[in-house]
SEVEX-492085 format. One record per residue (C-alpha): x, y, z. Coordinates in Angstrom, 2 decimals, always signed. Example, Ala and Ser with C-alpha at 12.3 -4.5 7.8 and 13.67 -1.06 7.14 Angstrom:
REM SEVEX-492085
        px        py        pz
    +12.30     -4.50     +7.80
    +13.67     -1.06     +7.14
***
This chain:
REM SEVEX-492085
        px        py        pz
    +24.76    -38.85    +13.40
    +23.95    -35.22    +14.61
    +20.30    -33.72    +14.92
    +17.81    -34.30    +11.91
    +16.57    -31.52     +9.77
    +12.93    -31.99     +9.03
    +10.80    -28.87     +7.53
     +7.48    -29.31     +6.52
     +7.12    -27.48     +3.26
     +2.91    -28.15     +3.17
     +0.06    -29.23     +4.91
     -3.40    -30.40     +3.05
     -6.64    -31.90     +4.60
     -7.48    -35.48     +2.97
    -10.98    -36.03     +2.71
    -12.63    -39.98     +1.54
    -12.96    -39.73     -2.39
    -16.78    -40.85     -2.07
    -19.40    -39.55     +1.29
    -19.86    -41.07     +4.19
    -23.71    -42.56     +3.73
    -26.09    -40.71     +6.16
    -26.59    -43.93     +7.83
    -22.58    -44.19     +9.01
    -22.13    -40.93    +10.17
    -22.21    -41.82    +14.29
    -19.65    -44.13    +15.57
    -20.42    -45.25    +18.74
    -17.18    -45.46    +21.29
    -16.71    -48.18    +23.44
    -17.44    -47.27    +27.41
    -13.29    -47.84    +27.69
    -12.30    -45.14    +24.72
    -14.99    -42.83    +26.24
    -12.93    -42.77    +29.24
     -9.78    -43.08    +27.66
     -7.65    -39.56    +27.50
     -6.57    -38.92    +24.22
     -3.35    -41.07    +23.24
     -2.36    -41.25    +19.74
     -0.61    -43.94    +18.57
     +2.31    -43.41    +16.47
     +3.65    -45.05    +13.57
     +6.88    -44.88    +11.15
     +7.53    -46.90     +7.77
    +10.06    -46.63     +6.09
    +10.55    -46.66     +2.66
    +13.99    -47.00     +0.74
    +14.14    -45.50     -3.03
    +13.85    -48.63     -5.36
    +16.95    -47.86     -7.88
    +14.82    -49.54    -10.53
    +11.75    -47.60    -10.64
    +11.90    -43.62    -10.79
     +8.94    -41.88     -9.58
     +9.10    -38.01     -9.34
     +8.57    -36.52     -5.94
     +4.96    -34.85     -6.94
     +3.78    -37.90     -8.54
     +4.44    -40.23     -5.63
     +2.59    -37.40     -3.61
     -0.42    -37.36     -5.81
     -0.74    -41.08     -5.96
     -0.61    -41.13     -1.95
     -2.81    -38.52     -1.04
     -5.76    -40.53     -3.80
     -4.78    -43.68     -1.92
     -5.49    -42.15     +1.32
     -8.31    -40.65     -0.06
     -9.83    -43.82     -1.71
     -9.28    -45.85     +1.85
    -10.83    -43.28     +4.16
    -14.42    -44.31     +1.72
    -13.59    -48.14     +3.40
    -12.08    -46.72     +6.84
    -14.63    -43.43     +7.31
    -14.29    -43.16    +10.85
    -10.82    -42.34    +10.29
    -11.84    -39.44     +9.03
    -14.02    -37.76    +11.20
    -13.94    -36.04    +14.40
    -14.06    -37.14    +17.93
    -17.20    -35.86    +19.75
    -17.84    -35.28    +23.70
    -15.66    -38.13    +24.37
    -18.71    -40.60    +23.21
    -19.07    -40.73    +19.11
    -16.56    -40.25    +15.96
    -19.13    -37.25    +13.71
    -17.77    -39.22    +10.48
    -18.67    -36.13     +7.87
    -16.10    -36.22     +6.23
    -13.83    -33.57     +7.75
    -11.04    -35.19     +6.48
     -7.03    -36.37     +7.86
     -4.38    -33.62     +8.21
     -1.86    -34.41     +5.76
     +2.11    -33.18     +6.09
     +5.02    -33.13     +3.79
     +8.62    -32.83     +4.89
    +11.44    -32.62     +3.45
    +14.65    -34.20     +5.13
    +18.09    -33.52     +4.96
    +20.54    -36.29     +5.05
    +20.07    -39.73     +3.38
    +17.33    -41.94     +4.75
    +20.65    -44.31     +4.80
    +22.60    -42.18     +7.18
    +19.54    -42.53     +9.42
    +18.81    -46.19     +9.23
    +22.74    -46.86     +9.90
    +22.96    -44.65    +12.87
    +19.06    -44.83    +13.89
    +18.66    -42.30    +16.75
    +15.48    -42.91    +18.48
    +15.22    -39.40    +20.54
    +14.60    -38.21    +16.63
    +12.28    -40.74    +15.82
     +9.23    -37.67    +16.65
    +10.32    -35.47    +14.29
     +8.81    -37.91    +11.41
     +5.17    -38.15    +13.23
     +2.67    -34.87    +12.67
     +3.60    -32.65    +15.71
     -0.01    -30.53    +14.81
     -1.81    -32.76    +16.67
     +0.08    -31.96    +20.51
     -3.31    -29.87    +21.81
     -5.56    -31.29    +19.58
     -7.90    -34.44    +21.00
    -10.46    -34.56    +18.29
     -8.68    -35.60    +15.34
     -8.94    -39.02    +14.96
     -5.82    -40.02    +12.21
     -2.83    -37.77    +11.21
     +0.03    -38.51     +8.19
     +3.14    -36.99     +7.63
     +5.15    -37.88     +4.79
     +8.76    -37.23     +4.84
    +10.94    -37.18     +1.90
    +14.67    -37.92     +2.02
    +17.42    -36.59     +0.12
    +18.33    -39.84     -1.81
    +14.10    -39.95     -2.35
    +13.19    -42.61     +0.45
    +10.32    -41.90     +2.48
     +9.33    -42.39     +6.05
     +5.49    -42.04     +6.32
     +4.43    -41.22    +10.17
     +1.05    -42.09    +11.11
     -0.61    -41.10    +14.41
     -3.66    -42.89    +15.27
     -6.45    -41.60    +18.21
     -6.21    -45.04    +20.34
     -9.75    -44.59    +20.48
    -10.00    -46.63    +16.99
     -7.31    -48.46    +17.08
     -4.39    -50.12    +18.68
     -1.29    -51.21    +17.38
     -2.04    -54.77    +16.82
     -5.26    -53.57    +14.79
     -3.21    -50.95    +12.63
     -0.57    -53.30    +12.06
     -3.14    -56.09    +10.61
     -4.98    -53.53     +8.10
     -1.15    -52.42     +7.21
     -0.39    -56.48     +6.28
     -3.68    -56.66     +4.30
     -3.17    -53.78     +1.75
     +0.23    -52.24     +1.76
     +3.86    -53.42     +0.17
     +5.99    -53.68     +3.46
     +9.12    -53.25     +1.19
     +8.75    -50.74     -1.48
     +6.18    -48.04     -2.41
     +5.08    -48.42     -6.05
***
């Protein structure tokens, strides 16, 4: 398979559907992610069109973004900003939020999986950035499977703590 066409056609700040309470709005970081530069952690699931259930492309884009939304009330640190290197300021600010659009077949790329393109599926906004604490990109395939990337500030998470929320709530296999 040749190079990977990926254009992000829009960009939207996600912010938790409900406030933070005044009383969660400091998160303390550990001595070891205060001194920890700032590596995100990313993250790529892919989803395959289910031939039995049609969804149009906005729809499944309105029902993600008010699933992020209602999970950033539960996961509010996720949403704020990194502070001095010492606290997550959880007011709210919200998660960047990117759609792509890709051209070939998400078939064509899971056959002939090239992972020197794997990047182009993860937000690329957040290269200078070190305050943002969780970024999603959401990129649509030509058949209508989806990869979603997720970058995560290792300062709240690791893999093995992403990948045991992910088991908790989400379908592994299909997106409804």
């Amino acid at each position: 398979m040749g190079e990977i066409e990926v254009e992000v056609i829009s960009t939207d700040t996600i912010k938790p559907s409900s406030p933070t309470p005044a009383h969660l709005r400091h998160f303390q970081l550990s001595f070891l992610d205060q001194v920890l530069s700032p590596i995100f952690i990313p993250i790529i699931l892919f989803y395959p069109m289910d031939g039995d259930v049609k969804v149009d492309t906005i729809e499944r884009s309105i029902w993600l973004k008010k699933t992020l939304s209602m999970t950033l009330v539960q996961f509010y640190p996720l949403a704020g900003r990194v502070k001095d290197n010492l606290f997550i300021d959880c007011t709210d600010q919200g998660v960047p939020y990117f759609e792509a659009q890709v051209k070939c077949q998400l078939s064509e790329f899971i056959c002939n999986p090239d992972p020197m393109q794997l990047s182009k599926f993860v937000p690329h906004a957040l290269d200078d950035i070190v305050d943002i604490v969780l970024a999603i990109q959401v990129n649509i395939f030509k058949c209508g499977g989806i990869a979603i990337g997720v970058c995560i500030s290792h300062k709240v998470a690791d893999a093995s703590s992403v990948w045991s929320v992910h088991n908790l709530d989400w379908p592994t296999s299909s997106l409804p």
